[in-house]
MIDOSE-1310 file (N, C-alpha, C; in nm, 2 decimals, decimal comma, always signed):
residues 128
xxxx	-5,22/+5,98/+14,21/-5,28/+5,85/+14,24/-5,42/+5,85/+14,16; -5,45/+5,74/+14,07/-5,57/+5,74/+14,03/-5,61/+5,66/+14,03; -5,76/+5,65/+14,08/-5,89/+5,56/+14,18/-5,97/+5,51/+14,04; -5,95/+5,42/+13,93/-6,03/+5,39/+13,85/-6,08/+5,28/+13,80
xxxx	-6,20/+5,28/+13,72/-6,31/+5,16/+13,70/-6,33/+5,16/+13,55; -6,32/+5,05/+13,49/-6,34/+5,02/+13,32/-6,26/+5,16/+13,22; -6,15/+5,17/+13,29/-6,04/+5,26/+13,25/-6,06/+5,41/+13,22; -6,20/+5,45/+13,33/-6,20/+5,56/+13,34/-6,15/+5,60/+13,49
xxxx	-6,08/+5,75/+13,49/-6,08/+5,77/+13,64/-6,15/+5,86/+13,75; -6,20/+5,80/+13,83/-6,30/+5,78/+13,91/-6,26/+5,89/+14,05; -6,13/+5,92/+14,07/-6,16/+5,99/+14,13/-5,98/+6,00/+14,15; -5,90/+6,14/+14,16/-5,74/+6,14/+14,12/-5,66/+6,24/+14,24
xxxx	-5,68/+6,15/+14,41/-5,66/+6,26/+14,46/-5,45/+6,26/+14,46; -5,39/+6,32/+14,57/-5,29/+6,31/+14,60/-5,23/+6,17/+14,70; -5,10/+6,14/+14,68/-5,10/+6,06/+14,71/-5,12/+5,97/+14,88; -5,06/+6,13/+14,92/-5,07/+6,11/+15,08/-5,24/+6,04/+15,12
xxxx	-5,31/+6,12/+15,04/-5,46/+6,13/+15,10/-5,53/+5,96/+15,01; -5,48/+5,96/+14,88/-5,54/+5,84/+14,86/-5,46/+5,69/+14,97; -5,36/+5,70/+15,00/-5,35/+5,65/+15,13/-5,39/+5,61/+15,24; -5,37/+5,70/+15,27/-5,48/+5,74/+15,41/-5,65/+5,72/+15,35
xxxx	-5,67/+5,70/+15,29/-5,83/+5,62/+15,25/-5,85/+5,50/+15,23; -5,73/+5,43/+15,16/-5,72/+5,27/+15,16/-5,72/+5,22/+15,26; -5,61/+5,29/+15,38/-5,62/+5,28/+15,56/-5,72/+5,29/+15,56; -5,82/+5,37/+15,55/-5,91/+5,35/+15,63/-6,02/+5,28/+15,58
xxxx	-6,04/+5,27/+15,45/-6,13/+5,14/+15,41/-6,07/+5,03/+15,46; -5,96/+5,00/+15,49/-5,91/+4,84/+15,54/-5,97/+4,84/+15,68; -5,96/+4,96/+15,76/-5,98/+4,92/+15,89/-6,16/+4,94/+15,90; -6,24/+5,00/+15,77/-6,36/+4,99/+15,78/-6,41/+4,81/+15,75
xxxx	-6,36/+4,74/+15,65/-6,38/+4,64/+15,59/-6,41/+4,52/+15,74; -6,31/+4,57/+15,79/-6,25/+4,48/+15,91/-6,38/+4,48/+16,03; -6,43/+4,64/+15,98/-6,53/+4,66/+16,13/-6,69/+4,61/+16,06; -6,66/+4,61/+15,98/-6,83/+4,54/+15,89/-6,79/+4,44/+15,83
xxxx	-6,69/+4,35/+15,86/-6,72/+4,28/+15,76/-6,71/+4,21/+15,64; -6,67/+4,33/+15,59/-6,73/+4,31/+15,40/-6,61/+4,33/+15,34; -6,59/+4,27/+15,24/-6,46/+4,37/+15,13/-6,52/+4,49/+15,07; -6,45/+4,55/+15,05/-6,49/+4,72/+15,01/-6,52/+4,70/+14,84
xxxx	-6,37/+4,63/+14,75/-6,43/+4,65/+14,64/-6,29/+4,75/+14,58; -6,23/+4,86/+14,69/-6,13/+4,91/+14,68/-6,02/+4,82/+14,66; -5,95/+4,77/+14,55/-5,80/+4,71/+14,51/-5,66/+4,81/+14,63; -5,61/+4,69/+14,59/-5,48/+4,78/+14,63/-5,40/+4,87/+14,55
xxxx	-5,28/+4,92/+14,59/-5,22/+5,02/+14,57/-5,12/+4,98/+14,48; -5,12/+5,00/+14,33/-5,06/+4,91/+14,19/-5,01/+4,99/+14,10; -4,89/+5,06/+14,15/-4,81/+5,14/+14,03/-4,87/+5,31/+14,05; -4,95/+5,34/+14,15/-5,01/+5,45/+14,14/-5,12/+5,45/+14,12
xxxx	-5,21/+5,27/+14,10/-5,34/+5,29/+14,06/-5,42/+5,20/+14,16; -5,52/+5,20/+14,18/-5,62/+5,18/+14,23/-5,76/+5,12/+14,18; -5,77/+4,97/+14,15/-5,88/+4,94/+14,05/-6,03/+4,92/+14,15; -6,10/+4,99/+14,12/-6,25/+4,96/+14,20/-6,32/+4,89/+14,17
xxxx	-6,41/+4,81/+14,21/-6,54/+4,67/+14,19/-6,66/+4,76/+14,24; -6,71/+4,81/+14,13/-6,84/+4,87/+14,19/-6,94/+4,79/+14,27; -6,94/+4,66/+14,22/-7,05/+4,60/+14,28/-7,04/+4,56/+14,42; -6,89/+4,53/+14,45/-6,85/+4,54/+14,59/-6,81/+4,65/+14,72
xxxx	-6,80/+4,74/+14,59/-6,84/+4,89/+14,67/-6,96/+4,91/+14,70; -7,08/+4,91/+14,61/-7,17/+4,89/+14,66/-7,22/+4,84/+14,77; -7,19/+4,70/+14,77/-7,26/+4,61/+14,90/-7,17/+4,66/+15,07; -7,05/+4,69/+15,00/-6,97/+4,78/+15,13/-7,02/+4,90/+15,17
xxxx	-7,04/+5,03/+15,07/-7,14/+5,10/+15,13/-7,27/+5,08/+15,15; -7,33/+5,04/+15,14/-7,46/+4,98/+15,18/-7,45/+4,92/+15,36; -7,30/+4,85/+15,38/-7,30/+4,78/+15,51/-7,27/+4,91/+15,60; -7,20/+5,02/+15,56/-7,14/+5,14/+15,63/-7,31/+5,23/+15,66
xxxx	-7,37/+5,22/+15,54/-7,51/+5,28/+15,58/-7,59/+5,21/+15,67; -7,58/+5,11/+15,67/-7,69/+5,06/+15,81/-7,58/+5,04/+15,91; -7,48/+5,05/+15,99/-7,38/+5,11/+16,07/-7,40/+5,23/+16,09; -7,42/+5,33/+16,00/-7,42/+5,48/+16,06/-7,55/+5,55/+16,06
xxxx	-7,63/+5,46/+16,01/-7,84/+5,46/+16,06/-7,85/+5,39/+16,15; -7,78/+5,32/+16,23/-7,79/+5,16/+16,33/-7,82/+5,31/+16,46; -7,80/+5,26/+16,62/-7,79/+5,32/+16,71/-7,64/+5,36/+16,78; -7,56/+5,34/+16,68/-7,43/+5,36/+16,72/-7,43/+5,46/+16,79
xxxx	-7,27/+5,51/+16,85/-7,25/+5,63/+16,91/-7,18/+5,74/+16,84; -7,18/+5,88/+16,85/-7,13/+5,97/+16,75/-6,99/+5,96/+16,74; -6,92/+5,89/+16,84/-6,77/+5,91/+16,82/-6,76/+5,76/+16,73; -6,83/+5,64/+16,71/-6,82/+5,60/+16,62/-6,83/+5,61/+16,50
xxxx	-6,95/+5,67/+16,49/-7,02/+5,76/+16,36/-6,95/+5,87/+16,29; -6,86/+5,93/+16,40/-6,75/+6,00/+16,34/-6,63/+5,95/+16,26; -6,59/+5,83/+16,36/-6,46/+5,76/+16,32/-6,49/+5,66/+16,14; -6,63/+5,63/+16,13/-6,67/+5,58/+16,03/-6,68/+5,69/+15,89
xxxx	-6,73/+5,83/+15,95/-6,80/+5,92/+15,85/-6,73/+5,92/+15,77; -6,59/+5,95/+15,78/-6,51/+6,06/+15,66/-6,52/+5,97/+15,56; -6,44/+5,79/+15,58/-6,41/+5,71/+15,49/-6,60/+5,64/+15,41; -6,71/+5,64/+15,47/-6,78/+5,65/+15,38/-6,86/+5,73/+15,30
xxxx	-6,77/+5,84/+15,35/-6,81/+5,97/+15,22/-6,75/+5,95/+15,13; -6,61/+5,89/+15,16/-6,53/+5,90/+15,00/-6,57/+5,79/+14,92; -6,65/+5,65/+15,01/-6,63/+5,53/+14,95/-6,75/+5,59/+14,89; -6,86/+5,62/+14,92/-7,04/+5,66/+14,87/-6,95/+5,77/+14,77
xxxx	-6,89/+5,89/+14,72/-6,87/+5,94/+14,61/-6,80/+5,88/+14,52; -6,72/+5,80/+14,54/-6,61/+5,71/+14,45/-6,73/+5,62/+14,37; -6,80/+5,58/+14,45/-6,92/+5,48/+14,38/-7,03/+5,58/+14,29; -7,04/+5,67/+14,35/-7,11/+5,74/+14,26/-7,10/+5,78/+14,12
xxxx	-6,94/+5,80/+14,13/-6,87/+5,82/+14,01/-6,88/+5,73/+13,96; -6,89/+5,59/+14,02/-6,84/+5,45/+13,89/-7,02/+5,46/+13,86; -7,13/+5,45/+13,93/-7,26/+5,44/+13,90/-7,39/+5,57/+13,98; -7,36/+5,65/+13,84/-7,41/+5,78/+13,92/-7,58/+5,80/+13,97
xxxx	-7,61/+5,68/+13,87/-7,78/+5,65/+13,96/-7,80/+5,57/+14,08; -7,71/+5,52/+14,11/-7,70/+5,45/+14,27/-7,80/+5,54/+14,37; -7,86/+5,48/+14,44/-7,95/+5,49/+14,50/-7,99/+5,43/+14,66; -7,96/+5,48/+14,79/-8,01/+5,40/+14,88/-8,04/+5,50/+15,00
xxxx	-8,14/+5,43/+15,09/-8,25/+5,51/+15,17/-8,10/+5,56/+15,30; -8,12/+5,64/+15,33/-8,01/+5,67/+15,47/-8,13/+5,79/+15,55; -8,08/+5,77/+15,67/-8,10/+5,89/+15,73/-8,05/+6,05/+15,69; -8,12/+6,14/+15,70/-8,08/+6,26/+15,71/-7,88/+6,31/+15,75
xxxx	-7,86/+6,29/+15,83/-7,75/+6,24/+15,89/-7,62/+6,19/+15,79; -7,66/+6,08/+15,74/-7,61/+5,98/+15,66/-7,57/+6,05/+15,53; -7,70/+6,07/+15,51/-7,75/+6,14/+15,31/-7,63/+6,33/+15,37; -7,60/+6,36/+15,45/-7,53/+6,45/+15,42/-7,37/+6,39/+15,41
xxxx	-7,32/+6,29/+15,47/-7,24/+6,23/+15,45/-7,17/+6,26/+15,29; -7,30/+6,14/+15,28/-7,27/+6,08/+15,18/-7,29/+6,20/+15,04; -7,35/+6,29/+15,03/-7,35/+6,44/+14,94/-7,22/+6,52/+14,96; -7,11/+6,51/+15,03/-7,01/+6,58/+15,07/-6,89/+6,47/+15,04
xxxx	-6,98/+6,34/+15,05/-6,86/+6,28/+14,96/-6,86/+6,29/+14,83; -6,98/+6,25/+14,74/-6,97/+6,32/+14,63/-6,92/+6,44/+14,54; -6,97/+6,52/+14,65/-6,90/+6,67/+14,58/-6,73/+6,70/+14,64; -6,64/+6,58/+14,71/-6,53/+6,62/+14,73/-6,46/+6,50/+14,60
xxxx	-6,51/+6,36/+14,58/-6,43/+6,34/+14,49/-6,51/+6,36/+14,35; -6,58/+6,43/+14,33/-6,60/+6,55/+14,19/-6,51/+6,66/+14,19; -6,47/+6,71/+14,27/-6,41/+6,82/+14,30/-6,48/+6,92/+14,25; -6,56/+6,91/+14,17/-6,69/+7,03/+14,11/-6,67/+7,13/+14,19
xxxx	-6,73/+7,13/+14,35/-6,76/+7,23/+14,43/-6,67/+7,27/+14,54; -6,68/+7,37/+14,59/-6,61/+7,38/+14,71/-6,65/+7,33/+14,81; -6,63/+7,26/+14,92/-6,68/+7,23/+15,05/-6,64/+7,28/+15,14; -6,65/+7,38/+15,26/-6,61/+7,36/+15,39/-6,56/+7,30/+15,50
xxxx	-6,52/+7,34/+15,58/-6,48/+7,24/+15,68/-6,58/+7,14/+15,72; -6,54/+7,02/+15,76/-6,64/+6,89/+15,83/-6,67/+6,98/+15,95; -6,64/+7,03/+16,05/-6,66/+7,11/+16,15/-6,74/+7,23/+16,14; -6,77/+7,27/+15,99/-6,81/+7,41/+16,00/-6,94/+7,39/+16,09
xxxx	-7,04/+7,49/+16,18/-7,16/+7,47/+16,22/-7,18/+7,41/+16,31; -7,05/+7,37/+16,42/-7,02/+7,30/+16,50/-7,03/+7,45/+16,63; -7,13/+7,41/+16,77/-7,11/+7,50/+16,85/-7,03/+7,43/+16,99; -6,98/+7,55/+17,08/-6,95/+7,49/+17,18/-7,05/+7,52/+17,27
């Protein structure tokens, strides 16, 4: 499956998983609001609108800086890590203020759709 913008690609996961991300940007879209900017699902491809990715992540950042609760914050996290790295890729100087919290989000989305680095579990550092 490949995730791409002005016919480069942006991010080429598998198909199960680019799936399951369009779900869940639809059901983020729904909870803020906003169109994401993510196209639908077209032969294997996926056309992105940076500028509406943008204004979609931007709505997911003040939702997960807001006073929400962590089981919402959680339900929100995963899909605006992918949407905040996907955008990064289409505009790598993008720029916006988040909390601490947020800003690791959103760093963990970047380095999973680069695939550059290795990541850990979302759970690692987690005590009972």
């Amino acid at each position: 499956m490949l995730f791409q913008w002005q016919d480069s690609v942006v991010w080429n996961p598998s198909l199960r998983m680019a799936r399951l991300f369009v779900s869940q940007v639809r059901a983020l879209e729904e909870a803020v609001g906003i169109e994401s900017g993510v196209g639908e699902i077209v032969s294997d491809e996926v056309e992105i609108d940076p500028v509406l990715l943008g204004a979609f992540v931007l709505a997911l950042v003040k939702q997960l800086d807001s006073g929400m609760s962590e089981t919402a914050k959680s339900l929100m996290g995963g899909g605006f890590a992918i949407a905040y790295g996907i955008l990064v890729a289409c505009v790598p100087k993008v720029v916006f203020l988040m909390k601490e919290d947020t800003r690791r989000l959103a760093r963990r989305g970047e380095v999973l759709v680069s695939g550059e680095y290795w990541v850990g579990p979302i759970y690692e550092g987690l005590v009972d």
